[in-house]
Residue frames as qw, qx, qy, qz and C-alpha x, y, z in Angstrom:
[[0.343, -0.623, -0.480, 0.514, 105.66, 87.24, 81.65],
 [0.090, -0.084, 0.259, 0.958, 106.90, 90.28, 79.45],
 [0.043, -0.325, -0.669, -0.668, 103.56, 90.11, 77.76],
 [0.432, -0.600, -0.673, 0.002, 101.52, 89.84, 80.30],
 [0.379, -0.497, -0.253, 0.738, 102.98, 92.73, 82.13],
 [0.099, -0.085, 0.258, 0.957, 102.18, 94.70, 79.21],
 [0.332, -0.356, -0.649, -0.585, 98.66, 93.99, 78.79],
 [0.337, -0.700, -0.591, 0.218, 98.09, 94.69, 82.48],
 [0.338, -0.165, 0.190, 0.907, 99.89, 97.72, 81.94],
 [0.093, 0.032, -0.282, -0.954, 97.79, 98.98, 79.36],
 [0.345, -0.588, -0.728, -0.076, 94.23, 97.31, 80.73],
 [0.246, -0.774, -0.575, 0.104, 95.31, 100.08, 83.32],
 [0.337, -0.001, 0.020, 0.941, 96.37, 102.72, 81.91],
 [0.223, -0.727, -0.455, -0.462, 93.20, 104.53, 82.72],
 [0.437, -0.880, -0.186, -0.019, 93.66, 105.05, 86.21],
 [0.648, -0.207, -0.069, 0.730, 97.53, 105.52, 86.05],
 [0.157, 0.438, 0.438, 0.770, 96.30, 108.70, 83.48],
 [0.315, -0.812, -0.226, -0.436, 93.86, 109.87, 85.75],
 [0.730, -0.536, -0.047, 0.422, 96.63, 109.77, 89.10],
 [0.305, 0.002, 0.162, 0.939, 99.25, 111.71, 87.03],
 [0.081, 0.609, 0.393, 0.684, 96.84, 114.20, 85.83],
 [0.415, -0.867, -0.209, -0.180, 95.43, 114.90, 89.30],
 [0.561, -0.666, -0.019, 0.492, 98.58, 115.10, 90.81],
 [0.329, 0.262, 0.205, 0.884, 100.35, 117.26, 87.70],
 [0.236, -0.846, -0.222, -0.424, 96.88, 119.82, 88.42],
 [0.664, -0.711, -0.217, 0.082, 98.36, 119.82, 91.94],
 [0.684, -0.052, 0.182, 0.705, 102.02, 120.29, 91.05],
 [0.214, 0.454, 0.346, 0.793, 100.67, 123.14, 88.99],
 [0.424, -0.842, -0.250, -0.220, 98.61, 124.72, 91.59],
 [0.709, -0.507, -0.079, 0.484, 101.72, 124.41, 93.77],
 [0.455, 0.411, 0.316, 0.724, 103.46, 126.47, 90.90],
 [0.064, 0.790, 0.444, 0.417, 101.23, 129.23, 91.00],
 [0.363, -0.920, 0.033, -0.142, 101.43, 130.16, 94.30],
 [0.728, -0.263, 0.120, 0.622, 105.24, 129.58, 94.43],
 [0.462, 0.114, 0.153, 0.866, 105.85, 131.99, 91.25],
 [0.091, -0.632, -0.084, -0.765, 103.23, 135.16, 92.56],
 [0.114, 0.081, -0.658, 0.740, 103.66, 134.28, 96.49],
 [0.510, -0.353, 0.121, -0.775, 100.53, 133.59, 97.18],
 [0.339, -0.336, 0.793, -0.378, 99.99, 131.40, 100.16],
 [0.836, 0.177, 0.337, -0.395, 96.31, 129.90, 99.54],
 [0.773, 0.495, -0.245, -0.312, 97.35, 128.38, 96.22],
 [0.375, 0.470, -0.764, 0.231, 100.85, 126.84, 97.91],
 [0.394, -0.303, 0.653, -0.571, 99.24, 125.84, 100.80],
 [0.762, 0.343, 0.060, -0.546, 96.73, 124.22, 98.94],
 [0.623, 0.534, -0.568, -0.068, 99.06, 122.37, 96.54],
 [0.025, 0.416, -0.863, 0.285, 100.99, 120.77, 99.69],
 [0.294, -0.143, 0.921, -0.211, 97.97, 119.17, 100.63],
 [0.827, 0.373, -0.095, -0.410, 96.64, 118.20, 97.80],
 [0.412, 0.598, -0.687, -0.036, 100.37, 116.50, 97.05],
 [0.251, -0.215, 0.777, -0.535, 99.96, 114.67, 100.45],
 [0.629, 0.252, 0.293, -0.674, 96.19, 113.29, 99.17],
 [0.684, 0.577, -0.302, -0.328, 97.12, 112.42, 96.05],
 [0.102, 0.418, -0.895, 0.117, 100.37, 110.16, 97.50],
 [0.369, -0.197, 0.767, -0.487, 97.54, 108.34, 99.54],
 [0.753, 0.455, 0.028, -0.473, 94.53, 108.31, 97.41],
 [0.566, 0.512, -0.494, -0.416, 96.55, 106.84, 94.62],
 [0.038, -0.532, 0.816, -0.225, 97.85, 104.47, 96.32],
 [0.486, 0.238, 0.164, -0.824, 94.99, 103.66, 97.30],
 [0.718, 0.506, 0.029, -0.477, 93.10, 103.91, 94.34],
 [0.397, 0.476, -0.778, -0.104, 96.01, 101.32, 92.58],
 [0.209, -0.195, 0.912, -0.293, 95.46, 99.05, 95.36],
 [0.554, 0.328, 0.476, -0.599, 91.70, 98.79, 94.88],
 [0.583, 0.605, -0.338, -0.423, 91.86, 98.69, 90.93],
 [0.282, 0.480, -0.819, -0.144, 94.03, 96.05, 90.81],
 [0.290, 0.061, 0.870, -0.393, 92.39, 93.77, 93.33],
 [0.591, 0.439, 0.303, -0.605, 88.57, 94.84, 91.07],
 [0.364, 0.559, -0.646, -0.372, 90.62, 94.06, 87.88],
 [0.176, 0.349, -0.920, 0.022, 90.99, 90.50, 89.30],
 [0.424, 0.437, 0.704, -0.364, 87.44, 89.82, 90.30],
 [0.571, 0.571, -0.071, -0.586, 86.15, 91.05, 87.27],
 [0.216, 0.521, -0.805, -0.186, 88.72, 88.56, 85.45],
 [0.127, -0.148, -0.980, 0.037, 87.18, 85.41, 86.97],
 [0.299, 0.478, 0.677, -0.472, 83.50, 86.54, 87.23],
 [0.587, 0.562, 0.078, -0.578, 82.76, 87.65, 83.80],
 [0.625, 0.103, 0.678, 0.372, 82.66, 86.33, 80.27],
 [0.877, -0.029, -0.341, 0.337, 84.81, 85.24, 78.58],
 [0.562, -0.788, 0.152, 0.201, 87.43, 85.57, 81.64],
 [0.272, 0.881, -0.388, 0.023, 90.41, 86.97, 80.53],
 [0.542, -0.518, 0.616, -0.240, 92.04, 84.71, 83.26],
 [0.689, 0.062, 0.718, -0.077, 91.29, 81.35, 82.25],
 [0.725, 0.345, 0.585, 0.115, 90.63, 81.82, 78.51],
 [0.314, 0.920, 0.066, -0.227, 92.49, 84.72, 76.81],
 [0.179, 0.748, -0.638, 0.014, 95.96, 83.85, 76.61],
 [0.906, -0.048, -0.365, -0.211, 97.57, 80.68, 76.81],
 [0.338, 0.499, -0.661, 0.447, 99.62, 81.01, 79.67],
 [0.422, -0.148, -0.861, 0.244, 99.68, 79.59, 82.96],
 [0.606, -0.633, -0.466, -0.122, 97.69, 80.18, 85.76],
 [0.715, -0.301, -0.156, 0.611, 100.82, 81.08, 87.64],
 [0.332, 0.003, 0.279, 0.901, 102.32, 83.54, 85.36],
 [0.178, -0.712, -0.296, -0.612, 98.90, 85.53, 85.32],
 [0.540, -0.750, -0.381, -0.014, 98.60, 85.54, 88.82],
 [0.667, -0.361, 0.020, 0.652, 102.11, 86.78, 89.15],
 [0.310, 0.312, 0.344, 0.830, 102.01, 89.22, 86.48],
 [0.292, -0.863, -0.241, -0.334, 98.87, 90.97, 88.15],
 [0.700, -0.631, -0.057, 0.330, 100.65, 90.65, 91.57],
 [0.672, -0.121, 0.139, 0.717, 103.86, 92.30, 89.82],
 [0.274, 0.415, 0.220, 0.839, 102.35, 95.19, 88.08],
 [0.539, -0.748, -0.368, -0.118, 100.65, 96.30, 91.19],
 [0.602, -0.525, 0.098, 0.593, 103.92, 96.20, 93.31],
 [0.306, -0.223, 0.159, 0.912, 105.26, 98.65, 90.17],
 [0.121, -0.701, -0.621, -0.330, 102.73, 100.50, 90.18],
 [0.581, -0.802, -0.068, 0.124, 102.76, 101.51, 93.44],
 [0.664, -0.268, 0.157, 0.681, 106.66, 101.30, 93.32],
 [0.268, 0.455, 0.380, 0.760, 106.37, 104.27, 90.17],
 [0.254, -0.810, -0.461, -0.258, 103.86, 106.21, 92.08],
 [0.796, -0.376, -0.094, 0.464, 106.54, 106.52, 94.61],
 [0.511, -0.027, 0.315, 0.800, 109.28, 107.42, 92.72],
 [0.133, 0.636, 0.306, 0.696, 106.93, 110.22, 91.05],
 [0.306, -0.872, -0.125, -0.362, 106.00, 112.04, 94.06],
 [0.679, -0.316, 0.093, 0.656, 109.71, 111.50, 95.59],
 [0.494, 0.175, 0.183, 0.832, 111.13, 113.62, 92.59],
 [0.065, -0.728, -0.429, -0.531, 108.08, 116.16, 92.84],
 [0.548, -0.800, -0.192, 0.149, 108.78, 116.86, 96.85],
 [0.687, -0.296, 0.183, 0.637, 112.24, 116.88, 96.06],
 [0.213, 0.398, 0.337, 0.826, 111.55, 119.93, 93.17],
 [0.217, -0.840, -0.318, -0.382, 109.29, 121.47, 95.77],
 [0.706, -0.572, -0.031, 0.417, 111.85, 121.47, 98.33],
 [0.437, -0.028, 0.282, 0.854, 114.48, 122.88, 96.09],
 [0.049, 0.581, 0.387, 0.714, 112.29, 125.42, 94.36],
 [0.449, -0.822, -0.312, -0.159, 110.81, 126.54, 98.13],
 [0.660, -0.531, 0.023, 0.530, 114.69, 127.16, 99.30],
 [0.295, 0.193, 0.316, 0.881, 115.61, 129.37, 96.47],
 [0.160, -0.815, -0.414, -0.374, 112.82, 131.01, 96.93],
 [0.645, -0.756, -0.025, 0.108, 113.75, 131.46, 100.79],
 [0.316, 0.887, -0.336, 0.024, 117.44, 131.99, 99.21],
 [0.555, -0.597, 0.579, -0.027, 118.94, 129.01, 101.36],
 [0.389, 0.419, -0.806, -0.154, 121.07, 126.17, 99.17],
 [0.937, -0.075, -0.338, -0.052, 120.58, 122.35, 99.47],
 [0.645, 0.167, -0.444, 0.599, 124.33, 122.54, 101.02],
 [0.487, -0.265, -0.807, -0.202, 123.23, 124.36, 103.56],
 [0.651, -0.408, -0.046, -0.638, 120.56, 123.21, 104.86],
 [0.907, -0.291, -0.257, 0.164, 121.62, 119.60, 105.26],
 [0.341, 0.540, -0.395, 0.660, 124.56, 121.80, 106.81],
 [0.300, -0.399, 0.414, -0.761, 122.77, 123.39, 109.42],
 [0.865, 0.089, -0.365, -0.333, 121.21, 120.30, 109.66],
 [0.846, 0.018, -0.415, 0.334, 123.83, 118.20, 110.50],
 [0.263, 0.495, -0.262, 0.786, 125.30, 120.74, 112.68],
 [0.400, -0.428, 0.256, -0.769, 122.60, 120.77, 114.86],
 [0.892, -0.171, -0.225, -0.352, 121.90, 116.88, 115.43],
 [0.723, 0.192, -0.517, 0.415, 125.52, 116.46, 115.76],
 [0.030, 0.273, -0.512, 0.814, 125.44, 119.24, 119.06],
 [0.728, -0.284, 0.191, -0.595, 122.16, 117.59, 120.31],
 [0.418, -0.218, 0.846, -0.250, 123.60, 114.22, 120.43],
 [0.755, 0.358, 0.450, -0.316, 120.85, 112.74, 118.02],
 [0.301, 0.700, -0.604, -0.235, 123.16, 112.16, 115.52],
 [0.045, 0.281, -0.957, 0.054, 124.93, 109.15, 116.76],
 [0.533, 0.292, 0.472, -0.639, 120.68, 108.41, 117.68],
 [0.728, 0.464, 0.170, -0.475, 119.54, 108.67, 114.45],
 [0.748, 0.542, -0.367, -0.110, 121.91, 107.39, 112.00],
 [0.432, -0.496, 0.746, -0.107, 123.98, 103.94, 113.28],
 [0.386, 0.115, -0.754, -0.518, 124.31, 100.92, 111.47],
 [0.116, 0.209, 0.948, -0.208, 122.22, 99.02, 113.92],
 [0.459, 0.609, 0.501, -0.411, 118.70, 101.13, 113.39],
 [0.516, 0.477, -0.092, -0.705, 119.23, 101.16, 110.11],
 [0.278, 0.074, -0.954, -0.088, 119.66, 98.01, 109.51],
 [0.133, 0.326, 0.799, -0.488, 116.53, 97.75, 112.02],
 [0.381, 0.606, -0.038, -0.697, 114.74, 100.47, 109.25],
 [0.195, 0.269, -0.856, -0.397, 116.07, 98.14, 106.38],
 [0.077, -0.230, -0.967, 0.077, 113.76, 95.28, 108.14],
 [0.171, 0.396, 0.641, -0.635, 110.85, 97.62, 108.68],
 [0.439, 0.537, -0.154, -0.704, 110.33, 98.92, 105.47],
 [0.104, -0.009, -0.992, -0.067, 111.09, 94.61, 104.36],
 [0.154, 0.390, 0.895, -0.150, 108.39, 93.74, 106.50],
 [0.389, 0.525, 0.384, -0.653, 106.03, 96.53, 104.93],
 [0.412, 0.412, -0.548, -0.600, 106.26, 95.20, 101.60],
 [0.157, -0.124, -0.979, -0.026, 106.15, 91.68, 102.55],
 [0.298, 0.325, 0.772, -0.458, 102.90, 92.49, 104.44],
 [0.372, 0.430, -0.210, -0.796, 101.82, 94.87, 101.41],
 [0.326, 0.351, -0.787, -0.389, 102.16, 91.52, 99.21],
 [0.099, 0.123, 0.910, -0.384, 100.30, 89.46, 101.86],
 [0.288, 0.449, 0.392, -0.749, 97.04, 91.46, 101.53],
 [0.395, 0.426, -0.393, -0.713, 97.14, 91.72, 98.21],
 [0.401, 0.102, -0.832, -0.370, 97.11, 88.03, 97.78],
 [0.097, 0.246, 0.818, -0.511, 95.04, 87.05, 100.40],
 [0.500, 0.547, 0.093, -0.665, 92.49, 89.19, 98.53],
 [0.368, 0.302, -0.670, -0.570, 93.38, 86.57, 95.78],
 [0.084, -0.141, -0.954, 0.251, 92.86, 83.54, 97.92],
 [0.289, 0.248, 0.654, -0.654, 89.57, 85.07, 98.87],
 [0.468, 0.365, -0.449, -0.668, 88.31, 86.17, 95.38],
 [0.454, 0.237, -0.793, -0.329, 88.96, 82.96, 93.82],
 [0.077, -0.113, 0.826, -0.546, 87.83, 81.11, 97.00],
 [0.326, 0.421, 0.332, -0.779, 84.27, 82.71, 97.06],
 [0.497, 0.421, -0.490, -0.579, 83.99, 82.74, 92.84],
 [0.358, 0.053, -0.919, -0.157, 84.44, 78.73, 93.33],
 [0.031, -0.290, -0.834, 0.468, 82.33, 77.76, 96.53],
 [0.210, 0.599, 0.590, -0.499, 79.66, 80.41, 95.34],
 [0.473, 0.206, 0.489, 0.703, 80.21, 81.29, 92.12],
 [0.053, 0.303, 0.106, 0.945, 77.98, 84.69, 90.89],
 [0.375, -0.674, -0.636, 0.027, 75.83, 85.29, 93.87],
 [0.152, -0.757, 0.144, -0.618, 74.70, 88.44, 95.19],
 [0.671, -0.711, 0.183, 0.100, 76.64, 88.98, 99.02],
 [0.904, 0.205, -0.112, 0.359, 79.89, 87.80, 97.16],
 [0.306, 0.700, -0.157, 0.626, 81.60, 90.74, 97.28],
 [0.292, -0.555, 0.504, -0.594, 81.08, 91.82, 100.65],
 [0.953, -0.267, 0.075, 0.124, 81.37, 88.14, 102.34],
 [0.802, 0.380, -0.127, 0.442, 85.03, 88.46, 100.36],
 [0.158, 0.615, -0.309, 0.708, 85.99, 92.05, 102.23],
 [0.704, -0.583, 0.105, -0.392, 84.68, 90.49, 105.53],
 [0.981, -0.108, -0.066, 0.150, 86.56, 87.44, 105.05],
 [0.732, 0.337, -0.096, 0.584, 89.82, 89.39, 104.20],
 [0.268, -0.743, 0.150, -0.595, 89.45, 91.66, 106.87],
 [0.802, -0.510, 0.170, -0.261, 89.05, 89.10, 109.06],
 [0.925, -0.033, -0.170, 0.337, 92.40, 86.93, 107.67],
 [0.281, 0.644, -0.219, 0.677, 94.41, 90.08, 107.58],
 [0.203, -0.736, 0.170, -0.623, 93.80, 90.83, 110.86],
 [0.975, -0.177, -0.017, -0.130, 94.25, 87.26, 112.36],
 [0.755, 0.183, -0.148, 0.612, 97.72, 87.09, 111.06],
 [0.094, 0.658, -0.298, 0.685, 98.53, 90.86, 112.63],
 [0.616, -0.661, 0.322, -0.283, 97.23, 89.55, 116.07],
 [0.923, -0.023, 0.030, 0.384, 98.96, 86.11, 115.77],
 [0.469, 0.490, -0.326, 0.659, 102.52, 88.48, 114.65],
 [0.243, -0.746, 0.125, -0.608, 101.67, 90.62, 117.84],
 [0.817, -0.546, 0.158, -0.095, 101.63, 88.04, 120.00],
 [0.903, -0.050, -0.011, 0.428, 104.88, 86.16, 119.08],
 [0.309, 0.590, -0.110, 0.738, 106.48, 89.98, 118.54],
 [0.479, -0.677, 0.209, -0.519, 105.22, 90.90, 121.93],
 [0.798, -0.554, 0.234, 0.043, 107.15, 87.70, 123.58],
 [0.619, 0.465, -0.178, 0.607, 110.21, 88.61, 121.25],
 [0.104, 0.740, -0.173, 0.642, 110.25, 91.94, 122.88],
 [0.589, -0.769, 0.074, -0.237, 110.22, 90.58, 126.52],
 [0.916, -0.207, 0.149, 0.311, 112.82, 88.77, 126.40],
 [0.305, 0.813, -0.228, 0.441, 115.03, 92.03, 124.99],
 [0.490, -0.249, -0.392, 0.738, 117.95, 92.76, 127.32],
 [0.210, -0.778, -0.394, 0.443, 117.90, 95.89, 129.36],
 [0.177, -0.437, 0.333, 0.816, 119.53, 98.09, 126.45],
 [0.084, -0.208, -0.642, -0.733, 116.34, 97.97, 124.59],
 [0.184, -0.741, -0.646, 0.012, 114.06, 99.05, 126.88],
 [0.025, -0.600, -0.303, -0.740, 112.06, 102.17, 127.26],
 [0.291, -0.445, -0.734, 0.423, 111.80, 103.50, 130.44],
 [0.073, -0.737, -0.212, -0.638, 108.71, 106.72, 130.60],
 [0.521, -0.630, -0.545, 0.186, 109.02, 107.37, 133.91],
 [0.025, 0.968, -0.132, 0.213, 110.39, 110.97, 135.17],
 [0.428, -0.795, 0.421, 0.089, 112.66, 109.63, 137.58],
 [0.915, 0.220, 0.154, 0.301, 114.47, 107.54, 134.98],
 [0.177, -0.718, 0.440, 0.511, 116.79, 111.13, 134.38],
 [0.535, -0.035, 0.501, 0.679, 117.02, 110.37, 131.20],
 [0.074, 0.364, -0.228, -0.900, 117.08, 112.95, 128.15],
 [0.772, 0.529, 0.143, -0.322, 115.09, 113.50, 125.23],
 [0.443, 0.613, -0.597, -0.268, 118.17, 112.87, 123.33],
 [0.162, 0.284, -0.943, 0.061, 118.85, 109.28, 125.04],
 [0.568, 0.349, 0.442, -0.600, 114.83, 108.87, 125.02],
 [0.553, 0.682, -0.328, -0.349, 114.86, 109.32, 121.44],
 [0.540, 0.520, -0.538, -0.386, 117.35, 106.56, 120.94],
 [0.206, -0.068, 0.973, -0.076, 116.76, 103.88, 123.14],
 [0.662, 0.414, 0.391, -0.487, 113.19, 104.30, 121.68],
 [0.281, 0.745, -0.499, -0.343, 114.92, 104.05, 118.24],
 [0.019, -0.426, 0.889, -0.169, 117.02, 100.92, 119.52],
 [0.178, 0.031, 0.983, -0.042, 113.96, 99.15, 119.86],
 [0.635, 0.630, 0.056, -0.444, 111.62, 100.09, 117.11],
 [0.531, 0.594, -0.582, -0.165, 114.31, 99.36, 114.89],
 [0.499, -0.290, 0.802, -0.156, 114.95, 96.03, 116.75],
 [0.339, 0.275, -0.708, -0.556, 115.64, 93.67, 113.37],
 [0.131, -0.118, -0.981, 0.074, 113.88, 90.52, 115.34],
 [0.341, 0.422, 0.380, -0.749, 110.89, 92.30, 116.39],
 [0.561, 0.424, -0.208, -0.680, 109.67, 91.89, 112.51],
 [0.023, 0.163, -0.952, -0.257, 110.68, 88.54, 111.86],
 [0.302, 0.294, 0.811, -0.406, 107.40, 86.79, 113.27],
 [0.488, 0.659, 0.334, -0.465, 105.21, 88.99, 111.04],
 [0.028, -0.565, 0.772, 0.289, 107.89, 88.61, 108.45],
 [0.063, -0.142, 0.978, 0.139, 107.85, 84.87, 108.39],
 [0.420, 0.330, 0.844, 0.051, 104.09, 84.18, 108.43],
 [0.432, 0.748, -0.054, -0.501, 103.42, 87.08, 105.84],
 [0.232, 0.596, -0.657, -0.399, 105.81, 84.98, 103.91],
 [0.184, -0.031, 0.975, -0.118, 104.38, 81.89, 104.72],
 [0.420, 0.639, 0.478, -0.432, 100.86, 83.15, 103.91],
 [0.379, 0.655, -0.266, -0.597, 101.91, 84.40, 100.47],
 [0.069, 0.425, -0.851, -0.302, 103.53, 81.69, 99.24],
 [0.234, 0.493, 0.835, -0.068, 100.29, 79.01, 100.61],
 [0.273, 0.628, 0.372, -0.627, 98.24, 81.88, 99.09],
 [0.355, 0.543, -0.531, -0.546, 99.59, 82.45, 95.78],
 [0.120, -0.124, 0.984, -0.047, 99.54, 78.23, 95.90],
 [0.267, 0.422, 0.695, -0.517, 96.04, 78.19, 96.55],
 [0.389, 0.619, 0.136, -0.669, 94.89, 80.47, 94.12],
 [0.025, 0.297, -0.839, -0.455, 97.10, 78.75, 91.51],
 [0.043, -0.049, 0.998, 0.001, 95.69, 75.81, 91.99],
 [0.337, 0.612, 0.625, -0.348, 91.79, 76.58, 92.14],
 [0.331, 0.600, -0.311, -0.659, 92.12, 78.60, 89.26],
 [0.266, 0.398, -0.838, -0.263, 93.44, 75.52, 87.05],
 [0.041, 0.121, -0.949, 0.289, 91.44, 73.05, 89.19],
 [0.146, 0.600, 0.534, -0.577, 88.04, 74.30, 90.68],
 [0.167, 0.422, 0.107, -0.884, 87.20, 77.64, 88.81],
 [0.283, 0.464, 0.769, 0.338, 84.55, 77.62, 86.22],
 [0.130, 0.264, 0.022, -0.956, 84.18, 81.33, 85.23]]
């Protein structure tokens, strides 16, 4: 699996090269107008930084997914006849350097906000210590304190950012299942492509209504300490607005449904593809 992780690694180190570069130009633009104060060039930088988080993201998602059609539609297929490993252990190894990929991309434009943040308070003369002072100081005398930071929503935040990887991981393979699907049942025919983003549009979005519905008769059946009431005469604050709304966003069962068949779909999906690869395909 080592290997393989390196050789997808460096199959795409093209577009990782061109993502850093555009977001270092941006980083550096941010620079400018930090060290001679001039707005246009900082303003500029912030949303470029903001573009670049999405885009790349993106642009990783897309690459990786084209990488893997190409792989079983051309010759010779890398896939089937370059290496002697399984069928499995390729499909996993794409599927893994994707997730870090994405997971790196992260982590770079985490440390980069976090050096614009710090470099824009010195500027402004105010410490890290504080800010998250005044900070805390003020959530704790509005009451949104005990709101925002409890173990129950974050343990309810723990499951939300879960279920957005698990679904992340869904898509992706589902976009194998379809690939490999198509490549066998129609092998290089023109429409392939777009039948494949119709079809995977159309499972993706099958499995969100199907979650919706079983998540939408989770949530009725909440007790009355997880409901939202908008009405005026309800008297209630923004601060106890704010966290029954909290209280049931972050409601850990609310995700399960999409949860379970995003895991249920990956696992038949990644199955699937196995198997037609190794079975079916004829590149």
């Amino acid at each position: 699996m080592g290997t393989l992780l390196k050789y997808e690694f460096r199959r795409s180190r093209v577009i990782f090269l061109g993502i850093i570069g555009v977001t270092l130009l941006v980083e550096l633009l941010y620079l400018v107008g930090w060290c001679f104060k001039l707005e246009t060039p900082l303003l500029l930088g912030i949303i470029g930084g903001v573009l670049c988080l999405a885009f790349g993201a993106m642009a990783i998602l897309l690459y990786g997914v084209i990488m893997f059609n190409d792989d079983i539609s051309k010759k010779p297929g890398y896939l089937l006849f370059s290496t002697p490993r399984s069928a499995a252990q390729i499909v996993g190894a794409k599927l893994l350097m994707t997730l870090l990929a994405l997971l790196g991309i992260t982590v770079l434009f985490t440390l980069l906000i976090a050096v614009d943040v710090f470099l824009a308070l010195q500027r402004n003369g105010t410490s890290v210590v504080a800010l998250l002072s005044m900070f805390d100081a003020s959530i704790t005398e509005s009451g949104l304190k005990d709101a925002l930071f409890n173990g129950y929503n974050f343990f309810g935040l723990a499951m939300y950012i879960l279920n957005m990887v698990i679904s992340f991981i869904f898509q992706v393979i589902t976009a194998y299942v379809v690939i490999t699907l198509l490549k066998t049942v129609m092998g290089n025919q023109k429409g392939r492509t777009i039948l494949a983003v119709i079809l995977w549009f159309v499972i993706i979005n099958a499995v969100s209504m199907l979650g919706g519905l079983f998540t939408t008769h989770l949530a009725s059946g909440l007790n009355n300490e997880g409901e939202i009431m908008l009405t005026q005469e309800s008297g209630l604050s923004s601060t106890v607005f704010l966290g029954d709304f909290l209280h049931v966003l972050f409601q850990p069962a609310i995700y399960l449904p999409t949860m379970l068949l995003c895991i249920a779909g990956s696992v038949v999906g990644y199955l699937l593809t196995v198997w037609m690869m190794e079975k079916k395909l004829s590149v």
